[in-house]
C-alpha positions as CSV (number, residue, x, y, z in Angstrom):
1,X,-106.6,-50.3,-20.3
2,X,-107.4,-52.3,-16.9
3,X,-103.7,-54.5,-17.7
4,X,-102.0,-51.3,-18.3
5,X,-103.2,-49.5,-14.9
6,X,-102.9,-53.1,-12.9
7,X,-99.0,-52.7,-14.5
8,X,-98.7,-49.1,-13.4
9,X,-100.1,-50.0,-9.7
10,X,-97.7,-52.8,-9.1
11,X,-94.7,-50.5,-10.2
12,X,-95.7,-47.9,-7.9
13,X,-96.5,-50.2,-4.8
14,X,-93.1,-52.7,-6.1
15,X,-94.6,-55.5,-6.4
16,X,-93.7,-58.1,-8.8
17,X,-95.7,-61.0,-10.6
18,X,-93.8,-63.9,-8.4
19,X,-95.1,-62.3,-5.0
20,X,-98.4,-62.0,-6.2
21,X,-98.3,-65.8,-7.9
22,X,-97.0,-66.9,-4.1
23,X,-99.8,-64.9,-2.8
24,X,-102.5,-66.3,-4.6
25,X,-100.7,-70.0,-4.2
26,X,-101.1,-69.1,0.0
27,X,-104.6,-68.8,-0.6
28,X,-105.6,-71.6,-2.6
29,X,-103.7,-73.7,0.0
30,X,-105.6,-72.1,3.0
31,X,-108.6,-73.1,1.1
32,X,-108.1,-77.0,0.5
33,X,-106.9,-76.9,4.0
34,X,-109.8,-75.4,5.3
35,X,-112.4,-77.3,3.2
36,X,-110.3,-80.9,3.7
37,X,-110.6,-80.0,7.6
38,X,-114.4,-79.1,7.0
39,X,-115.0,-82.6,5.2
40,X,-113.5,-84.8,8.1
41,X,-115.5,-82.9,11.1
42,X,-118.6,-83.9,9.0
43,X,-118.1,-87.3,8.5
């Protein structure tokens, strides 16, 4: 039931799979930015 209404939100909002893959892609990438940047200030 949670797939189905996910399915129904993103046809009402139009959004597709590829921009929330790209989405999710931004984020991880912020994130090893982030903690790389976090790693050399400590050592």
């Amino acid at each position: 039931m949670s797939e189905e209404n996910n399915t129904l939100g993103m046809q009402m909002l139009n959004i597709e799979l590829q921009k929330v893959s790209l989405g999710a892609l931004i984020l991880a990438l912020g994130m090893l930015v982030d903690n790389a940047i976090v790693v050399l200030m400590e050592s």
